[in-house]
C-alpha positions as CSV (number, residue, x, y, z in Angstrom):
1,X,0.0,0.0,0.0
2,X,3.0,2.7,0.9
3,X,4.5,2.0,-2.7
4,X,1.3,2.5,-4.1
5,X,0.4,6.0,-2.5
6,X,4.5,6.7,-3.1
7,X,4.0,6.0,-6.6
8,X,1.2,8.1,-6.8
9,X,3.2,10.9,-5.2
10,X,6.0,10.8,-7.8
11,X,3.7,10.6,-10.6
12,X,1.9,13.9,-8.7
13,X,5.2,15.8,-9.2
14,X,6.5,14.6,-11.9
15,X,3.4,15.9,-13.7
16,X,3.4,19.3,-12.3
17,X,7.3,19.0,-13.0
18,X,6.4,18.9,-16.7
19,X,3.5,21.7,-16.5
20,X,5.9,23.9,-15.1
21,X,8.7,23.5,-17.7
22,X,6.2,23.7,-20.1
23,X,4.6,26.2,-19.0
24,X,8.2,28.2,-18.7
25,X,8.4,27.0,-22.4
26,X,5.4,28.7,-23.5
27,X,6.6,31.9,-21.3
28,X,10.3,32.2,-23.1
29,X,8.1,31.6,-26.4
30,X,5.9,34.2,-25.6
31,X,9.0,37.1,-24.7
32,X,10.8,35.7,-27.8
33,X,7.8,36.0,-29.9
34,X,7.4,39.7,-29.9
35,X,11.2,40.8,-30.0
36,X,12.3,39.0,-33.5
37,X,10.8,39.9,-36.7
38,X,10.2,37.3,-39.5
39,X,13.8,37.3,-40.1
40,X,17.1,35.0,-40.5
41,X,19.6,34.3,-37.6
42,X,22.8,32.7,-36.7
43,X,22.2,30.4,-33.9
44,X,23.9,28.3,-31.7
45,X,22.2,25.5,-29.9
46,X,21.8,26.2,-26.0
47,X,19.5,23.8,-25.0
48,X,17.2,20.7,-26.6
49,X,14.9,18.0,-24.1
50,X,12.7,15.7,-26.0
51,X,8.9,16.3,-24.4
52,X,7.1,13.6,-24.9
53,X,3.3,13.9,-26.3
54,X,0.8,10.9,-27.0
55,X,-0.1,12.7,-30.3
56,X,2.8,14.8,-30.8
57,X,6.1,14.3,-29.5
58,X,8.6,17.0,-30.0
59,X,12.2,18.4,-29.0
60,X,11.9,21.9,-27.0
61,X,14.9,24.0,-28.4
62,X,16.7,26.7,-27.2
63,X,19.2,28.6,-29.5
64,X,21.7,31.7,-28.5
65,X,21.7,34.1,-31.4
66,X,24.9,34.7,-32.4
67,X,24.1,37.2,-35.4
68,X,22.8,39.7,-36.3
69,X,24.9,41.2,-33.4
70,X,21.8,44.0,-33.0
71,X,20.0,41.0,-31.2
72,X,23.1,38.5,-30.1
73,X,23.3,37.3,-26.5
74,X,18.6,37.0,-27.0
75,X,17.2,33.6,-27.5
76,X,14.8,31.5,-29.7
77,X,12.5,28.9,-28.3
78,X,10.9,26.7,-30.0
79,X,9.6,23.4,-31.0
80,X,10.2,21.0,-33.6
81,X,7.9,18.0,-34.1
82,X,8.8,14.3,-34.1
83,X,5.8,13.1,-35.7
84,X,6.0,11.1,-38.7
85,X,4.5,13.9,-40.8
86,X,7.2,16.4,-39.2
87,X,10.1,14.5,-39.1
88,X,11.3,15.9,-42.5
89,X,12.1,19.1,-41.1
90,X,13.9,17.6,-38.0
91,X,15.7,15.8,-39.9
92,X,16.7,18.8,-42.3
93,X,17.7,21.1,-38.8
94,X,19.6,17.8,-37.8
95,X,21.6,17.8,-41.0
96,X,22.1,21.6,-41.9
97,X,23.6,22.1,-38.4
98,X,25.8,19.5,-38.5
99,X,24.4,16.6,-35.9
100,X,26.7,13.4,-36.0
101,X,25.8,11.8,-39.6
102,X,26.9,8.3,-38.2
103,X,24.2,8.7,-35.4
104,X,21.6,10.2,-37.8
105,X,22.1,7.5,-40.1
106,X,21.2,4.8,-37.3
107,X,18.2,7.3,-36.8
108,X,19.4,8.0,-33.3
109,X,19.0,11.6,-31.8
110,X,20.9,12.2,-28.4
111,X,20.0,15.5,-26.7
112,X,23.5,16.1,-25.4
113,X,24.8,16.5,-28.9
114,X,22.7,18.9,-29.7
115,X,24.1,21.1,-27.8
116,X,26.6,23.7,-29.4
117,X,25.4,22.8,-33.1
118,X,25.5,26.2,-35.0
119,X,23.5,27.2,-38.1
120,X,21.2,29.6,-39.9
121,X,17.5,29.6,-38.8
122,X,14.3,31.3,-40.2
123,X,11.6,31.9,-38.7
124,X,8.3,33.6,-38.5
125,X,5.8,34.4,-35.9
126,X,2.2,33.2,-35.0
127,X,-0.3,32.9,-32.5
128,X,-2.3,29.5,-30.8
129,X,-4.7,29.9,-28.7
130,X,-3.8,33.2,-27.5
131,X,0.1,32.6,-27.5
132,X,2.7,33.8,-29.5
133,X,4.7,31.7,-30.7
134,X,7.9,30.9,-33.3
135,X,7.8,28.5,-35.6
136,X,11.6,27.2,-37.3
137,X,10.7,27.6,-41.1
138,X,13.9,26.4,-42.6
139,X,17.4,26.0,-41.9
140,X,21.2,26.6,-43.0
141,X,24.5,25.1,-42.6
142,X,26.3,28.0,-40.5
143,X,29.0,28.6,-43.2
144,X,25.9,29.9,-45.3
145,X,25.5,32.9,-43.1
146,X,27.5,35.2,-45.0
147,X,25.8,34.7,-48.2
148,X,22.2,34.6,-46.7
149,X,22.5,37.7,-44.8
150,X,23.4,39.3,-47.3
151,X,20.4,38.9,-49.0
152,X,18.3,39.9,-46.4
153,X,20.2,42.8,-46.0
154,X,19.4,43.9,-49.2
155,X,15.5,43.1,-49.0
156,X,15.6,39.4,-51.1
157,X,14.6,37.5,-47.4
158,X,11.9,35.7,-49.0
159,X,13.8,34.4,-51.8
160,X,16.9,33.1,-49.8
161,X,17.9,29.1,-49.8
162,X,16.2,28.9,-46.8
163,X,12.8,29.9,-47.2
């Protein structure tokens, strides 16, 4: 009976564990939301957890930006989805910012090396039920960066290689 109501316990915390970080989530998404415009950024993974869902998984993501320098030292937060109808673009962020192609190939994703993985995001803006949030539209290797923002610079953002 005292493992049962134990049990119960940790389930108890672990669940308000995981509404409080994603609850946190929603709250960096919401600051980060209104501060970038619909733009192109150097980014350096800071932080990636897989959050499991029943009807869709994802990996929460946390990127530094490194440039422009106007917004370096801010971050991104975001999701990107693991279901089968979503795994195309994980599997382009995986490969543009250089995970381990030996692990990728075995379709293996480790959260720890995620971290530090540099590259060129896009994204763009939106809101769900009442939250703003930022969706990853498309990615870049990071040795791509000088050449893309260039052409955002000069006003061609919507026809760059990542869009």
């Amino acid at each position: 009976m005292a493992c049962s109501a134990n049990s119960t316990a940790i389930s108890a915390q672990r669940k308000v564990l995981r509404e409080t970080s994603d609850r946190r989530l929603a709250q960096g998404d919401q600051s980060s939301a209104g501060v970038f415009p619909n733009v192109l950024f150097l980014v350096r993974t800071e932080r990636a957890r897989y959050r499991w869902h029943a009807q869709r998984p994802y990996y929460a993501l946390q990127f530094a930006v490194l440039e422009p320098k106007a917004l370096a030292g801010h971050s991104l937060m975001g999701r990107l989805y693991c279901t089968p109808k979503a795994l195309w673009k994980l599997n382009w962020f995986l490969r543009d910012f250089g995970y381990d192609t030996e692990l990728l190939d075995r379709d293996e994703i480790d959260d720890k090396n995620l971290i530090g993985l540099s590259g060129v995001v896009k994204i763009s803006r939106a809101v769900m039920n009442g939250t703003p949030l930022l969706n990853f539209d498309g990615f870049a290797p990071a040795s791509d960066w000088e050449e893309l923002s260039v052409n955002t610079s000069a006003g061609s953002a919507g026809c760059s290689e990542v869009a």
